[in-house]
TITI-711628 format. One line per 4 residues: their letters; for each residue x negated, y, z of C-alpha. Coordinates in Angstrom, 3 decimals, always signed. Each point is the difference from the previous one (the first is absolute). Layout:
<pts>
A = X:Y:Z | ... $
</pts>
This chain:
<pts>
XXXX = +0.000:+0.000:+0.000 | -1.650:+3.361:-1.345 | -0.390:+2.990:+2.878 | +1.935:+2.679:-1.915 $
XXXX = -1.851:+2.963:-1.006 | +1.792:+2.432:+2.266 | -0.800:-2.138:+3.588 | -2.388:+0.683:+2.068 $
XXXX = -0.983:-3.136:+0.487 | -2.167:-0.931:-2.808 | -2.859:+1.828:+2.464 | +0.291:-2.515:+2.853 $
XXXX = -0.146:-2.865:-1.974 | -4.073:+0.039:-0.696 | -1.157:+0.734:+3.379 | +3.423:-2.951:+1.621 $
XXXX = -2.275:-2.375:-2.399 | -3.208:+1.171:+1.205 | +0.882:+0.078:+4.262 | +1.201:-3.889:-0.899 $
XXXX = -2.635:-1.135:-1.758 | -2.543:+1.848:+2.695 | +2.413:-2.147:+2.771 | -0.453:-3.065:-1.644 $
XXXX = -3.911:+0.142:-0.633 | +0.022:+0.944:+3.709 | +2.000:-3.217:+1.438 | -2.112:-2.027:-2.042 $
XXXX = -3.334:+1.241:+0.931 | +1.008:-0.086:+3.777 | +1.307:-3.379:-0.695 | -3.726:-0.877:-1.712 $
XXXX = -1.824:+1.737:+1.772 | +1.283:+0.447:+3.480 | -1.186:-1.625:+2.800 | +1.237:-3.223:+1.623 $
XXXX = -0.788:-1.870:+3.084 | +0.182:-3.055:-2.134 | -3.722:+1.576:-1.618 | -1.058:+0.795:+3.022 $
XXXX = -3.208:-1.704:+0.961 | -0.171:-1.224:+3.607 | -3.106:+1.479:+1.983 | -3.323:-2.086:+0.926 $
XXXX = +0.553:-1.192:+3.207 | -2.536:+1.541:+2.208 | -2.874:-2.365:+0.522 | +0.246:-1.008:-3.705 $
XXXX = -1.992:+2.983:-1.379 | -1.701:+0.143:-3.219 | -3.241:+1.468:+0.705 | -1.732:+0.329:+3.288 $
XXXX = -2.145:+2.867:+1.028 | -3.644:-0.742:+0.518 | -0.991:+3.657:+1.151 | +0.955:+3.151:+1.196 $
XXXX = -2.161:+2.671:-0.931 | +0.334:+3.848:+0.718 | -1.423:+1.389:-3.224 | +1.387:-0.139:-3.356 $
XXXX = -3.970:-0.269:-1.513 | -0.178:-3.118:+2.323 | +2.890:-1.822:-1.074 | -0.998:+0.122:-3.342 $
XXXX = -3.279:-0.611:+0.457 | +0.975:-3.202:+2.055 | +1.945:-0.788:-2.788 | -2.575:-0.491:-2.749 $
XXXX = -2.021:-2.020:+2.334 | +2.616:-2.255:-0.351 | +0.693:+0.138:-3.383 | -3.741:-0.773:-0.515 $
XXXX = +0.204:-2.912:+2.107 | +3.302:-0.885:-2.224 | +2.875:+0.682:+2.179 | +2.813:+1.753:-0.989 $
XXXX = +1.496:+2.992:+2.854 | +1.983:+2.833:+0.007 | +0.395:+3.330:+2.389 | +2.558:+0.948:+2.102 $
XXXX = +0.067:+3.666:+1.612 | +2.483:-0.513:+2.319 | -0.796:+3.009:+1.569 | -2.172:+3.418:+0.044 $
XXXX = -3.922:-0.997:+0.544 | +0.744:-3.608:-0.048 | -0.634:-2.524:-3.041 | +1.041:-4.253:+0.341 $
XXXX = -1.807:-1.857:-2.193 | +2.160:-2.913:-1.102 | -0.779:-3.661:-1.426 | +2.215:-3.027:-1.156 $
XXXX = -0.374:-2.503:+2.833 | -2.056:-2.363:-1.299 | -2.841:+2.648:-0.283 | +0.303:+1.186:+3.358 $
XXXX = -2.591:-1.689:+2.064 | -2.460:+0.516:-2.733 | +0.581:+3.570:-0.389 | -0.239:+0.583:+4.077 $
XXXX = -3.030:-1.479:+0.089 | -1.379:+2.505:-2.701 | +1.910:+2.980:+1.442 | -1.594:-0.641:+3.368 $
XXXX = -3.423:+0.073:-1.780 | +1.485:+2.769:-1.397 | -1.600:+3.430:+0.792 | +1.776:+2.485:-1.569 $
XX = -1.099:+3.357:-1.610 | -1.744:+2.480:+2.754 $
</pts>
């Protein structure tokens, strides 16, 4: 059925179209997109950590300086600042005792 010319309601009909077609790409991107505690992933329980800290160190320069003396001796490790002036140096478990015994060897930059 043609909108006569006379109506005003030949204006409305472009941006109707255009709020439902912005509604519907909106339902179905929450719908994709949104977040579900079915997706969820449960936390690590707490003594099941991934890496274990080796060191604490108070310098940044340290903590990476500790760090490629392990990656020379071939362990992989990471750094954590968990806080101002203070650096964790972290390893996968099976690295740890190796990697204390070289960070207690370990003297750090003076």
């Amino acid at each position: 059925m043609p909108i006569g010319a006379g109506s005003n309601l030949h204006y409305l009909v472009g941006p109707v179209i255009a709020f439902v077609v912005l509604g519907l790409l909106a339902l179905f991107m929450r719908w994709a997109f949104g977040s579900s505690t079915a997706r969820v992933r449960p936390a690590a329980p707490a003594g099941d950590e991934l890496l274990t800290r080796i060191a604490t160190v108070s310098r940044r320069e340290s903590a990476h300086a500790l760090r490629a003396v392990l990656s020379d001796a071939g362990i992989r490790s990471t750094i954590r600042f968990p806080a101002a002036h203070r650096a964790d140096v972290l390893v996968f478990p099976e690295d740890a005792d190796r990697a204390r015994a070289l960070a207690a060897t370990f003297p750090g930059p003076e």
